[in-house]
N, C-alpha and C positions, 0 to 999 in steps of 0.2 A: 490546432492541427500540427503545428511545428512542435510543439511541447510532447507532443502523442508518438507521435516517429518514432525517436530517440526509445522513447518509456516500451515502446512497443518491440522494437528490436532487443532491446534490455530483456525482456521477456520470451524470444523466441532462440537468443543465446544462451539463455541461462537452462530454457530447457531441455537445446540440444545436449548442451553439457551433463545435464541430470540424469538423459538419458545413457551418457556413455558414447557419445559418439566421435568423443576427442579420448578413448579409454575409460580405461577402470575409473570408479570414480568411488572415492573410501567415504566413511562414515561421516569424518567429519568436514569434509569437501560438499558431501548431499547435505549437512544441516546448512552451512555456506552459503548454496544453492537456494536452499528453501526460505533463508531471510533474503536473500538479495528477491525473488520472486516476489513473497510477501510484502516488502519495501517498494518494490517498482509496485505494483497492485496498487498500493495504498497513494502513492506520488501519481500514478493515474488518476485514482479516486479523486483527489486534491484538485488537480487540474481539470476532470471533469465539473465539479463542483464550481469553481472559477467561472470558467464558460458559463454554467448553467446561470450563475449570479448576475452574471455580464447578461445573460439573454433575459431575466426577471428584468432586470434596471433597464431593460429596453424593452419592453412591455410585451413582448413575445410568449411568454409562459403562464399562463395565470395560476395564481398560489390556491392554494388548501391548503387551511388551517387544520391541525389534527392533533392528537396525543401521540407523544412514543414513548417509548421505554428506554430510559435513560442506561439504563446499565448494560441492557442488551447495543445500543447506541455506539459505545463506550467503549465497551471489551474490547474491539478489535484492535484496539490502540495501544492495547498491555503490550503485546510483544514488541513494538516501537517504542514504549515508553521506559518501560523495567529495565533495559539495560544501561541504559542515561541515567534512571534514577540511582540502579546498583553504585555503579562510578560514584556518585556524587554522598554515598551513603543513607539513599533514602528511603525508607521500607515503607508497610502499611502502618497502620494505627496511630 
């Protein structure tokens, strides 16, 4: 809950800001906007996922076992990952 606050307001600034309501807001201000969104989303995700681990190991949840789809999985982590990797020179293949 303390980790969530923070992540939560992070998200409800960024998208008064998106909307214009501190002014104009340019093109590349709104992609800005849409990684910092994106980022907190996924740092939610994260912290969600903690808790959830924390409540398994304390026998609270019971698992199902199942297939997923890895790359569908996966993807959503390009846009967090590709620009760390660009820096560092690191492409596909």
């Amino acid at each position: 809950h303390d980790l969530r606050t923070p992540l939560n307001a992070i998200a409800g600034y960024s998208e008064r800001l998106a909307l214009g309501i501190r002014g104009p807001v340019t093109a590349p201000q709104k992609s800005d906007l849409e990684r910092i969104q994106r980022n907190q989303r996924h740092l939610l995700n994260l912290v969600n996922d903690i808790l959830s681990f924390a409540k398994i190991e304390a026998g609270k949840i019971p698992l199902e076992m199942k297939s997923v789809n890895l790359e569908k999985t996966v993807r959503p982590l390009r846009a967090v990952i590709e620009p760390q990797a660009a820096k560092r020179g690191i492409t596909e293949g």
